[in-house]
C-alpha positions in Angstrom: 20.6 9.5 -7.3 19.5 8.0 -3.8 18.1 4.9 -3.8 18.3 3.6 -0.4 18.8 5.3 3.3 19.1 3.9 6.6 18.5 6.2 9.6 17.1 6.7 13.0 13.2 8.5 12.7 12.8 11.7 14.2 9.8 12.6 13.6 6.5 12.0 11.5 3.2 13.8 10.2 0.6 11.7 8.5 3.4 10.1 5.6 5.9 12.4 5.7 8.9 11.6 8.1 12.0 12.7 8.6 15.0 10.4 8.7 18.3 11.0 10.8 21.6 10.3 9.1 24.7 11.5 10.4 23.1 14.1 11.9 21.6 15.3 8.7 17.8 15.0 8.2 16.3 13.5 5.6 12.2 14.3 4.7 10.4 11.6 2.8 6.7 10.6 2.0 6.4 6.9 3.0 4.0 4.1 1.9 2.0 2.3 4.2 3.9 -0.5 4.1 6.9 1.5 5.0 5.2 3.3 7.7 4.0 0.3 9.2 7.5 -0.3 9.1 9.1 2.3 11.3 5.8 2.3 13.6 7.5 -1.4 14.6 10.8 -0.2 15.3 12.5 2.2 17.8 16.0 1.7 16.0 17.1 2.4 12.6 14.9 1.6 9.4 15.9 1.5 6.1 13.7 2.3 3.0 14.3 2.1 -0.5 14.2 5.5 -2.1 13.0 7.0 -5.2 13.9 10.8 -5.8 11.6 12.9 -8.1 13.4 16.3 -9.2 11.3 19.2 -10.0 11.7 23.1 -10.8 11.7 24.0 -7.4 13.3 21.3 -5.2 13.5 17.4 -4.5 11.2 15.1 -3.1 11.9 12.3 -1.7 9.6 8.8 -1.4 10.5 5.7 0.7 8.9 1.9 0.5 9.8 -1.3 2.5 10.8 -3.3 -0.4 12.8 -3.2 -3.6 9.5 -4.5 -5.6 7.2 -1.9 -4.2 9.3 1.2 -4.7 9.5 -0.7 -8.5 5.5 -0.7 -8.7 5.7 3.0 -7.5 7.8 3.3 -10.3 5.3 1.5 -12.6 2.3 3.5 -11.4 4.0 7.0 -12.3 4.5 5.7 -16.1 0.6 6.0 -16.2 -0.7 9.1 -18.1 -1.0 12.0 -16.2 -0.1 9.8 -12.8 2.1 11.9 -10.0 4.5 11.1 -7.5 2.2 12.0 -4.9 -1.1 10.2 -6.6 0.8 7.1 -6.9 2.3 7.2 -3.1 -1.3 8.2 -2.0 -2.3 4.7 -3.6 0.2 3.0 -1.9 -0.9 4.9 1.6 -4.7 3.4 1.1 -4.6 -0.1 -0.3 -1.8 -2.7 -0.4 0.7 -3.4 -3.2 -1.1 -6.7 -3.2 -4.6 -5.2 -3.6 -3.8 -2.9 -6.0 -2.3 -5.3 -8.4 -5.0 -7.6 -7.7 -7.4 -4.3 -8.9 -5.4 -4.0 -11.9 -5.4 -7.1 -13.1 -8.9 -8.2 -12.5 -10.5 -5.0 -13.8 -11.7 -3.9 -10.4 -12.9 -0.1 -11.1 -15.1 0.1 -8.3 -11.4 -0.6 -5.4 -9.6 1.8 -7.5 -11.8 4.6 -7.3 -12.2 4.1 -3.7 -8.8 6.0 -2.9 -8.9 9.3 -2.6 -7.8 11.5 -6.0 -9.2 8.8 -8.2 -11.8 8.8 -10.2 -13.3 6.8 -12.9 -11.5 8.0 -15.5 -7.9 7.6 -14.0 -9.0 4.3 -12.8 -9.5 3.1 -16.5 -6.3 4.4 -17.3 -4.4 2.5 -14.5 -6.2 -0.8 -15.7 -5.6 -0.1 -19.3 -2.0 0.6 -18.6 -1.0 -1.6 -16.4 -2.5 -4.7 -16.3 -0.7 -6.3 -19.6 2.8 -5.6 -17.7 1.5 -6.5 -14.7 0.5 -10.0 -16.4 3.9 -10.0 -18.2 5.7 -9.7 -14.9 3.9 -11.7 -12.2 6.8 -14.1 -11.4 8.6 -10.6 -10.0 5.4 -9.5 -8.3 5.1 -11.8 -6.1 7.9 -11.0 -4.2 5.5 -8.2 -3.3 3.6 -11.2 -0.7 0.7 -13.2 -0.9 -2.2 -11.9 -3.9 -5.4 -10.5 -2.0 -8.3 -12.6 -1.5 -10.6 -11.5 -4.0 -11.9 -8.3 -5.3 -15.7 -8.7 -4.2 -17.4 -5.8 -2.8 -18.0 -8.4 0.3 -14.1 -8.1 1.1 -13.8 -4.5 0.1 -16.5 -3.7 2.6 -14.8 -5.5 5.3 -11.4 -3.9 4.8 -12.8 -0.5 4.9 -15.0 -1.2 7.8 -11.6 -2.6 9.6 -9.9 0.9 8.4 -12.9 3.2 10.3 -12.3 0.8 13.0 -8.7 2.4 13.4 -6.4 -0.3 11.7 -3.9 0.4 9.2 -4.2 -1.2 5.5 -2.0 -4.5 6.6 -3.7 -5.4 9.9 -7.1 -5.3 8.2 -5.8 -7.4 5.1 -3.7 -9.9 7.5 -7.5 -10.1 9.5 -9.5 -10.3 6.4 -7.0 -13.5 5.4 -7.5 -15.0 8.5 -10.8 -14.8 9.0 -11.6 -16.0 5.5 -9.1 -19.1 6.1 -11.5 -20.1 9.2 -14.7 -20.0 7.3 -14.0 -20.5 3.7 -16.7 -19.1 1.1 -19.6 -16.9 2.8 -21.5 -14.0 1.7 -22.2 -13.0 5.2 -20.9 -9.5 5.9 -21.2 -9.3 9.4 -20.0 -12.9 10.1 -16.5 -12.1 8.4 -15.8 -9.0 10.2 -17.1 -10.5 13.7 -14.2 -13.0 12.7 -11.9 -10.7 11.6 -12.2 -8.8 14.4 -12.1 -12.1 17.0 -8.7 -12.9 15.3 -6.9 -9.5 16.4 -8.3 -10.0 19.9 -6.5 -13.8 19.7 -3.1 -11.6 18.7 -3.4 -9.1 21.4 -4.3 -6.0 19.7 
């Protein structure tokens, strides 16, 4: 079993990469979190692993944390939930955003990633959201819970993504901005400030 590799990044297409170690490569489907990851580095990364066998080869998938390969790993025990479904989840939203879906029912997030529709999404909730509830000490560890699940901050995030900027820039922006104003309903008043608080870090 692999469960860990560190190695020096060769190359990358969408979320696949492939990692060199030793001179031997290595091809694995990130997360975001796990892309953002190498995007910040020139040197070596290191991602947690999980390998799926199947009839005609291996596949390998690689996270930024311990506690996210493990929600992978919960994701997968859904019914009728893939490997590739599940890291496709993590590519979209956050760990902290999908947990947040799960546990506060929030159909209309979870059908918002591609390959899921309403059916699936009740599953996921069904499914998950008692362990999720069981285990949110350990979750945690994941990072700081998402702001809400309103359409208001949904909107922003996924006008932030057809802006160009990748699931934890927007979320790290949304926090901010909601942290200067507080409570608002104002759409266009929370992106503006979303938006003024990447120019403030240099983007």
């Amino acid at each position: 079993m692999i469960a860990l590799l560190r190695g020096r990044l060769v190359s990358r297409d969408q979320n696949m990469v492939i990692l060199d170690i030793n001179g031997i490569g290595y091809q694995l489907h990130l997360s975001g979190a796990a892309l953002d990851m190498a995007k910040s580095t020139a040197d070596q990364i290191t991602v947690h692993t999980h390998m799926h066998v199947k009839d005609d080869g291996i596949d390998l998938y690689g996270f930024a944390s311990l506690d996210e390969k493990k929600l992978f790993q919960k994701i997968i025990t859904v019914s009728g939930m893939g490997c590739k479904t599940a890291i496709n989840i993590l590519n979209v939203i956050s760990p902290e955003q999908f947990i947040s879906a799960i546990n506060l029912g929030d159909r209309a997030a979870l059908t918002q990633i591609p390959g899921i529709g309403k059916k699936t999404a009740e599953r996921l909730i069904l499914e998950l959201r008692d362990q999720f509830a069981k285990e949110a000490p350990n979750l945690d560890a994941l990072g700081t819970p998402p702001l809400s699940d309103s359409e208001l901050f949904t909107d922003v995030l996924a006008a932030l993504a057809a802006l160009g900027y990748d699931h934890s820039e927007a979320d790290s922006m949304l926090k901010a901005a909601v942290n200067k104003l507080g409570e608002t309903s104002d759409l266009q008043l929370l992106l503006r400030t979303a938006l003024a608080s990447a120019e403030k870090r240099g983007r």
